[in-house]
Steps between C-alpha positions, in 0.01 A plus 500: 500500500660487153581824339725602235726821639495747217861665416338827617439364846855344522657843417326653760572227733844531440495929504359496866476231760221633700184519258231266386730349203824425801236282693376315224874392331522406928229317463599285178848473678330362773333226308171657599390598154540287162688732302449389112755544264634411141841529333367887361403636820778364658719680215277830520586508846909501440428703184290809706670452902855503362473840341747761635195724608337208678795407705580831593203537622495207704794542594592177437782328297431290182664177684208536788246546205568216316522248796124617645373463170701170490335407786138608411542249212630180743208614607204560291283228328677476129139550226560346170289748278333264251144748456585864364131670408540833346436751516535526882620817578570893385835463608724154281708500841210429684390181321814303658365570796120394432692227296642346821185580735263308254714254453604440888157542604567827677282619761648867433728696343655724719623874309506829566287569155202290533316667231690338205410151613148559676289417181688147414599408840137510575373300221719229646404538878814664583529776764704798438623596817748808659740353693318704764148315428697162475624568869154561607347206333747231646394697839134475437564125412674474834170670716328207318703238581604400177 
């Protein structure tokens, strides 16, 4: 599955290894999920996880922060973002991320705020997924041997 991991979803990842959002950043680590990315999420994520609040909270140091998220990049599928229709989204932070799924042929975005890129995200036959509904999708695609 290809998804584009929404800066929300990292954060949370990175607050609290046990949830929903921890088993999905696994899962991209893992090389089980596509994880879609440009050179603005990428910076969004450094921007928003290396905030003093953030890494208190996870308890983590700024060095561990930036190699993950170095590592989610070696990782992810790089999206050239050559199509930007507007408007997509209430939220101008949000169309980087609908930028990228459109563009990288997404089969979800994955956020904790689905309702600001529901409407567009649809349009384009993009799911917007929890990280807990993205779980139990790749588990229902598993029962069906897929």
């Amino acid at each position: 599955m290809r998804i584009v991991f929404d800066t929300s979803s990292l954060i949370t990842a990175l607050r609290s290894s046990k949830g929903a959002a921890a088993e999905v950043l696994r899962l991209v680590l893992l090389e089980k999920v596509v994880v879609l990315m440009d050179y603005k999420i990428a910076s969004e994520y450094r921007d928003v996880a290396l905030r003093p609040e953030h890494l208190a909270a996870a308890r983590r140091s700024a060095e561990t922060v930036m190699a993950l998220i170095g590592s989610l990049e070696g990782l992810a599928e790089p999206v050239q973002v050559v199509s930007k229709p507007r408007p997509l989204s209430s939220d101008p932070n949000d169309d980087m991320v609908l930028d990228v799924a459109i563009n990288g042929r997404a089969d979800a975005v994955v956020t904790q705020n689905g309702k600001h890129f529901t409407t567009a995200a649809r349009r384009y036959g993009i799911k917007v997924l929890s990280p807990a509904e993205l779980l139990e999708t790749l588990r229902e695609k598993e029962r069906n041997g897929e």
